[in-house]
C-alpha positions as CSV (number, residue, x, y, z in Angstrom):
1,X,111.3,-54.5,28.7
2,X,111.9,-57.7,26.5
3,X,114.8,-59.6,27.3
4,X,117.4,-57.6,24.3
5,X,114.7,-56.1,22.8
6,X,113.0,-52.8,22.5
7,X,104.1,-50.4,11.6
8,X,101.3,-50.5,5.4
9,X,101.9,-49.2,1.3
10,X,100.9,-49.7,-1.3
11,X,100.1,-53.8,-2.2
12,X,102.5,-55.5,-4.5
13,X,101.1,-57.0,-7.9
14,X,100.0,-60.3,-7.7
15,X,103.0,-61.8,-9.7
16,X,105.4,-59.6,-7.7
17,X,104.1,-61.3,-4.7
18,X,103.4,-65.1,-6.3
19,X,105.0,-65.7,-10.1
20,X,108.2,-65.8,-10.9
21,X,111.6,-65.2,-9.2
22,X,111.4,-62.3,-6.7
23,X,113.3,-59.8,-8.1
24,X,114.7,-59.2,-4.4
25,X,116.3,-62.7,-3.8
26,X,119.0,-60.8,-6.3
27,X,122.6,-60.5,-5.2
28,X,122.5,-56.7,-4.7
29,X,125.7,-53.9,-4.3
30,X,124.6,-53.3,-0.6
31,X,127.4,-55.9,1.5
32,X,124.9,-56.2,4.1
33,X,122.9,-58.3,1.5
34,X,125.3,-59.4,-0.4
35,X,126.5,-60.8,2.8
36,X,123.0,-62.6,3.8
37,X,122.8,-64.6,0.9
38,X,125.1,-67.9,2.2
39,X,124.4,-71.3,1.8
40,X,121.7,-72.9,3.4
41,X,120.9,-76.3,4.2
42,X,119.6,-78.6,1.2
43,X,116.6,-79.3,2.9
44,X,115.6,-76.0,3.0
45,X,117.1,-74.6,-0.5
46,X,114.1,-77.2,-1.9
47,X,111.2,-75.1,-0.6
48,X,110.6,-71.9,-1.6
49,X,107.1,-72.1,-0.3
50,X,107.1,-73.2,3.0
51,X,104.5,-76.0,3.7
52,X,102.6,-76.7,6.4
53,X,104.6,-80.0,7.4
54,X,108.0,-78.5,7.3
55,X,107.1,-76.0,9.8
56,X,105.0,-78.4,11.7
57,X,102.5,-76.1,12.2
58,X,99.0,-77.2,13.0
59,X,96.1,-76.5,9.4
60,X,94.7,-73.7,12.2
61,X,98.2,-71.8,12.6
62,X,99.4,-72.4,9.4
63,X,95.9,-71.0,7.9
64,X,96.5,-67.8,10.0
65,X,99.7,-67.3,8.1
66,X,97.9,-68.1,4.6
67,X,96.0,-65.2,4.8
68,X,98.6,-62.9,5.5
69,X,99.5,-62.6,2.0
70,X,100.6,-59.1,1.4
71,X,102.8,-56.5,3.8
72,X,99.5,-54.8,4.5
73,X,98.1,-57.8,6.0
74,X,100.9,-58.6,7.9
75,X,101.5,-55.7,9.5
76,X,97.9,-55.1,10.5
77,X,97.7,-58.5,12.1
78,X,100.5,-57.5,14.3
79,X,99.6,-54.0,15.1
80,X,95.8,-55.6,16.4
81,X,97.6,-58.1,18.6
82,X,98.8,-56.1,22.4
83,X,102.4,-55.6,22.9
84,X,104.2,-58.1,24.9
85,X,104.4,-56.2,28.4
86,X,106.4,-59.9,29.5
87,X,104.0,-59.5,32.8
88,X,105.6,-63.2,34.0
89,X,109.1,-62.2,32.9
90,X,111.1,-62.1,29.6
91,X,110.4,-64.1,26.5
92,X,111.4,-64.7,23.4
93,X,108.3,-66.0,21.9
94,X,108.5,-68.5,18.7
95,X,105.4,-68.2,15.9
96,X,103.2,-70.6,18.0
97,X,103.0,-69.1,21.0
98,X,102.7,-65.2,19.0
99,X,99.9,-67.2,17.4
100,X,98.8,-68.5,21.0
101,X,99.2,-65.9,23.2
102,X,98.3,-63.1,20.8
103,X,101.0,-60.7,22.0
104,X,104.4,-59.9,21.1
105,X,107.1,-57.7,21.2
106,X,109.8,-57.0,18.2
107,X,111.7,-60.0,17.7
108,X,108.8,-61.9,18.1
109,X,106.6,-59.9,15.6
110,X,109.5,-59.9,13.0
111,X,109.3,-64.4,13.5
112,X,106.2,-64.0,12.6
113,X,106.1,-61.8,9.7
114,X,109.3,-63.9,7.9
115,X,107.2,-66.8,8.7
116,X,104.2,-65.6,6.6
117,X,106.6,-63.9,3.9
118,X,108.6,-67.2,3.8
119,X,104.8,-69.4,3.3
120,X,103.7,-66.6,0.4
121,X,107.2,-67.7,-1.2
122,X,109.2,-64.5,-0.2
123,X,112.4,-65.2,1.9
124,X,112.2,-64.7,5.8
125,X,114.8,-61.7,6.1
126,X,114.9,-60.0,9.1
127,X,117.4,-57.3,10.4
128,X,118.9,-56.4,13.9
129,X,118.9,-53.1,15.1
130,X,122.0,-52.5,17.5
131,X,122.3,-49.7,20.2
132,X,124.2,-48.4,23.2
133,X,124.1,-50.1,26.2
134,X,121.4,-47.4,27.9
135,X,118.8,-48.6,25.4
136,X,117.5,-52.2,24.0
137,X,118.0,-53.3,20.6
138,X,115.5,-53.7,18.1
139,X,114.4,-55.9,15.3
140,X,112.6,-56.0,11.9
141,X,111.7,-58.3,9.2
142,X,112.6,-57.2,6.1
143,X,110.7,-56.9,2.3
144,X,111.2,-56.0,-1.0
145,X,109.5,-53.8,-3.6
146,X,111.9,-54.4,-7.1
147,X,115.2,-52.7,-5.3
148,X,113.5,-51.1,-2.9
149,X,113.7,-51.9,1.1
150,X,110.7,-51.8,3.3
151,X,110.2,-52.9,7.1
152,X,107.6,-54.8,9.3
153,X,108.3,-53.7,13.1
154,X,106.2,-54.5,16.0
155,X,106.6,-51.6,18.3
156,X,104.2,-49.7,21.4
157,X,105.6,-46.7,20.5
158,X,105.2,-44.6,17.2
159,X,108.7,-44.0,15.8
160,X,110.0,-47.6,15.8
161,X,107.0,-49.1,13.0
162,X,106.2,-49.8,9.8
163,X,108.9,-48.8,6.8
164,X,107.5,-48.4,2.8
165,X,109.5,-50.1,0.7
166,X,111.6,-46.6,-0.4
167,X,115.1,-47.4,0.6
168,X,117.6,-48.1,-2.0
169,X,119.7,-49.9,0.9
170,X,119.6,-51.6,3.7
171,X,121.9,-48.9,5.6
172,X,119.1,-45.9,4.4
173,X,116.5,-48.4,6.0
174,X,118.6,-48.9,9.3
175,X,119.2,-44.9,8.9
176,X,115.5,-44.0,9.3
177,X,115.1,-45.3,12.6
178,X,118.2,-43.4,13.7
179,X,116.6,-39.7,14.8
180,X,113.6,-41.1,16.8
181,X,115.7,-44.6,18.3
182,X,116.6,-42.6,21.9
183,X,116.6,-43.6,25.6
184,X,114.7,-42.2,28.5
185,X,117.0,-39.4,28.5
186,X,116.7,-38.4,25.0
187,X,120.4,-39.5,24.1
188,X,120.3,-41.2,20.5
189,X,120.9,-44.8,20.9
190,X,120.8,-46.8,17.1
191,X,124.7,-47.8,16.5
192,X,124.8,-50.2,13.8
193,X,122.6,-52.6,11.8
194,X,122.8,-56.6,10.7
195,X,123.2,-58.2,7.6
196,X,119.7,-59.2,5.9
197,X,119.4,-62.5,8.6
198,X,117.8,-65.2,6.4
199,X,115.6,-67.3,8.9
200,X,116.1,-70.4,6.8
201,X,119.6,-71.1,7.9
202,X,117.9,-71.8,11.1
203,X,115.7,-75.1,12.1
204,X,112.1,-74.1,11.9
205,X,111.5,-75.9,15.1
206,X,113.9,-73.0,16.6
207,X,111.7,-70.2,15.5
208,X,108.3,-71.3,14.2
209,X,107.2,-74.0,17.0
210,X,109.7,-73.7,19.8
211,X,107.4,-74.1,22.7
212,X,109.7,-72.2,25.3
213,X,112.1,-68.9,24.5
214,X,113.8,-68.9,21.2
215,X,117.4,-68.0,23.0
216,X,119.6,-69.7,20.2
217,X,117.8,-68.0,17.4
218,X,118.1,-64.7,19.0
219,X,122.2,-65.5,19.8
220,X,122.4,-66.2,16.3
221,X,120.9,-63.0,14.9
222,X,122.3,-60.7,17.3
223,X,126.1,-62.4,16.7
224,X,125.4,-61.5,12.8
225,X,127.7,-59.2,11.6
226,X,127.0,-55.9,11.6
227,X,127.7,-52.2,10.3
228,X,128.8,-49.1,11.9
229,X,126.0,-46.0,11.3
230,X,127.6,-43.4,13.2
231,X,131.3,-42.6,14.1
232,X,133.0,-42.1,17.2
233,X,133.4,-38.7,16.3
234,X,129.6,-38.5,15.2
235,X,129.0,-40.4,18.3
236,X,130.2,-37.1,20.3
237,X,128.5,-34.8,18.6
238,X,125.0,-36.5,18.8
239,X,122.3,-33.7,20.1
240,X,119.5,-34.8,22.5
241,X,116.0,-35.1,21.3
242,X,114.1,-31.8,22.8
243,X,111.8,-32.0,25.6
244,X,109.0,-31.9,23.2
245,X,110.1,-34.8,21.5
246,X,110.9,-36.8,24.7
247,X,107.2,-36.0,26.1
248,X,105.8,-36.9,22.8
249,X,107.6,-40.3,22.4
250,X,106.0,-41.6,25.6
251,X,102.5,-41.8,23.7
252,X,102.4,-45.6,23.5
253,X,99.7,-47.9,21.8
254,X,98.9,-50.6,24.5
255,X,99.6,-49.0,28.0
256,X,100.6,-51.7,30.3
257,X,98.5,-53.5,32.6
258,X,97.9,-51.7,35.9
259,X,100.0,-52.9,38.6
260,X,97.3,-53.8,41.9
261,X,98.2,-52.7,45.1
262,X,98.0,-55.0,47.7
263,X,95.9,-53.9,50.4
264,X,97.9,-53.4,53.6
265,X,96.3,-55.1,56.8
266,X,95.5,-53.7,59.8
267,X,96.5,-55.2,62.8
268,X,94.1,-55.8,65.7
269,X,94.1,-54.8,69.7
């Protein structure tokens, strides 16, 4: 499993996407967004778009993320790339390596998506799913359709994917995941969700070209503040998924690679 770590609708219009001020970059009632919307540094306030130089990204990579220009795109790029299995141990891979490797897991799907939100001129928002300690969290990277929420989400499995932008709030979005986000044991694992995490209060070369595991990016996300979805009380009451669920949620996208068995030698005289 990743190291803390656990898929489109309908296109935009153009000018939604490209002209004007996004309608979604709005102070909204929702705290968690209200929250999100801090300072950030100068040198990044100046750049809506985000160039090619700034993320110091080669034309290759940064072309990749050109034509990823709508939700659509983005989420079928990562959906046709293999789950990151981490085969040679846990990683936290930056947009680069994604881009290298062509595999990822959650947190490194959502760098990528804010990355090619954030060159399209949309801010790189992602969210942090949190969880009891039998399960891993999960995390997102977040859009915007007028006031409506939606959700990119690299997952192998089938609940944990793609949101349309439906949700009036950032807690309904969080709240969708809820019934389906379970352990091994069918016990329902989603606690509480972050504030709308806006990438850009983080050095690109932290994220986007960070040649070995983003760790400091990832400790800054998951040390967000966050809100509580269920109760103590509601906590107690919390019924298992049925054995019918917990067979189907095993159907995953990209099985893992098969583990070879070393032949065992016989010994002679």
């Amino acid at each position: 499993m990743p190291l803390l770590y656990r898929h489109f609708a309908t296109p935009a219009s153009k000018c939604e996407w490209q002209n004007g001020r996004p309608h979604w970059c709005k102070v909204d009632s929702d705290p968690s967004v209200a929250e999100s919307h801090g300072a950030l540094p100068m040198s990044y306030n100046a750049h809506r778009f985000a160039h090619r130089e700034h993320l110091g990204l080669t034309p290759g990579e940064f072309a990749v993320l050109q034509r990823l220009s709508t939700p659509q795109k983005v989420q079928s790029f990562l959906n046709a790339i293999c789950i990151n299995h981490e085969t040679d141990g846990e990683t936290i891979l930056s947009v680069r390596e994604v881009l290298s490797q062509r595999h990822a897991h959650c947190i490194e799907a959502a760098f990528v998506a804010a990355c090619a939100f954030w060159v399209h001129g949309k801010p790189p928002l992602v969210m942090h799913l949190d969880c009891a300690a039998t399960d891993y969290p999960h995390v997102i990277a977040l859009f915007r359709r007028g006031r409506d929420w939606g959700a990119i989400s690299k997952s192998n499995g089938t609940p944990l994917r793609y949101r349309d932008p439906i949700y009036r709030s950032l807690r309904e979005l969080a709240m969708s995941y809820f019934h389906e986000y379970s352990d091994r044991h069918g016990r329902k694992t989603l606690r509480s969700y972050s504030v709308a995490f806006d990438l850009r209060c983080v050095d690109a070369k932290l994220w986007v070209t960070n040649t070995h595991a983003c760790l400091e990016t990832n400790d800054r996300l998951a040390s967000a503040r966050h809100y509580p979805l269920v109760t103590s009380r509601q906590e107690r009451l919390l019924v298992r998924r049925d054995p019918f669920e917990r067979h189907t949620a095993k159907t995953v996208e990209y099985p893992p690679p098969a583990v070879k068995k070393r032949a065992k030698q016989k010994s002679v005289g």
